[in-house]
Wavefront OBJ file of the C-alpha trace (Angstrom):
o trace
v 64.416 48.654 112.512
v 62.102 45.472 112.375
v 58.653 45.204 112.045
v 56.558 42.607 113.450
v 52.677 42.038 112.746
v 51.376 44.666 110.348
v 47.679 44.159 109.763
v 47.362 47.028 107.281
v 50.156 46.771 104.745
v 48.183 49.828 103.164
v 48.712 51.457 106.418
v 52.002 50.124 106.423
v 53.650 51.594 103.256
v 51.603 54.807 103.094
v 53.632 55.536 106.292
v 57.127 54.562 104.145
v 55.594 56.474 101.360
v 55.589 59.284 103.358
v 59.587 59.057 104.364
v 61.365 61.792 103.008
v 64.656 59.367 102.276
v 65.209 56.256 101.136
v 63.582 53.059 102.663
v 64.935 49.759 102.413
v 63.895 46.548 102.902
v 66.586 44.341 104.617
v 67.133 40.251 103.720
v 68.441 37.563 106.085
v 71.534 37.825 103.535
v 71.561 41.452 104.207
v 70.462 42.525 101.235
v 68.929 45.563 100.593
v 65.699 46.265 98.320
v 64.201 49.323 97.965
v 60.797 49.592 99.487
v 59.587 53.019 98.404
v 59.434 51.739 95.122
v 57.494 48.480 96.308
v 54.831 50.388 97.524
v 54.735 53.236 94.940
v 54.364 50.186 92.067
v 51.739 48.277 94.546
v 49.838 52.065 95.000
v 50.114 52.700 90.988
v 48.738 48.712 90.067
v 45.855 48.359 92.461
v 47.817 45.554 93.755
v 47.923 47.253 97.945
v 44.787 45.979 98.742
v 45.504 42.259 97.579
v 49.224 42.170 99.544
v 47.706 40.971 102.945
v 49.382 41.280 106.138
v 53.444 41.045 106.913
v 54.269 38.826 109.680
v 58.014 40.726 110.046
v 59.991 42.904 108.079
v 63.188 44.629 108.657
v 64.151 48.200 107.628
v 66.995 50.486 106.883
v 66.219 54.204 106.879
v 68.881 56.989 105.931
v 67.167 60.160 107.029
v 66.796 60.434 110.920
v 63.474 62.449 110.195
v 62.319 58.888 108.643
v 63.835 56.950 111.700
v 61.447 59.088 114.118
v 58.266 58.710 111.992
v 58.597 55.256 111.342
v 59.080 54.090 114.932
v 56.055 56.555 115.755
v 54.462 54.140 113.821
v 55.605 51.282 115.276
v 54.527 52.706 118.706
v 50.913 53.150 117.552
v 51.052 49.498 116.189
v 51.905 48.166 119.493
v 49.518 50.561 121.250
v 46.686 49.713 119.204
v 47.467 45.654 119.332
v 47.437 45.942 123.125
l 1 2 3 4 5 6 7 8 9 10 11 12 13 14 15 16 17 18 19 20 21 22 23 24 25 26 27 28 29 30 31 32 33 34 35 36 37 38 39 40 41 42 43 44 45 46 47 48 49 50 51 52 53 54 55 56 57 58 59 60 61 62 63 64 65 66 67 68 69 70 71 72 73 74 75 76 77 78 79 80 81 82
């Protein structure tokens, strides 16, 4: 699932946060990094509100309860941009 022009990255990865399974953010290689713990360290440092926006990022989600919420979000992104 990609991901393109997220204003609020606080926004952003309080919604991944919030996935029940694992979250991963995927590379152009492929590669897979896990997100959940991105945003948990940037939550815990005080770092969230200095990470800005992300232009495009590209996920792989392995609950299907975490596929529905996340492109819920992706619908009120678009909505709201409009």
């Amino acid at each position: 699932m990609k991901f393109y022009g997220i204003l609020d990255s606080r926004a952003f990865f309080e919604q991944v946060q919030g996935c029940a399974g694992k979250v991963y953010r995927v590379d152009e290689r492929g590669e897979k990094k896990d997100l959940k713990e991105l945003a948990g360290y940037l939550m815990r440092s005080g770092l969230m509100d200095s990470f800005g926006a992300i232009p495009e990022i590209n996920l792989a989600l392995e609950n299907a309860a975490d596929f529905d919420r996340m492109l819920k979000y992706a619908f009120r992104l678009g909505r709201d941009a409009a």
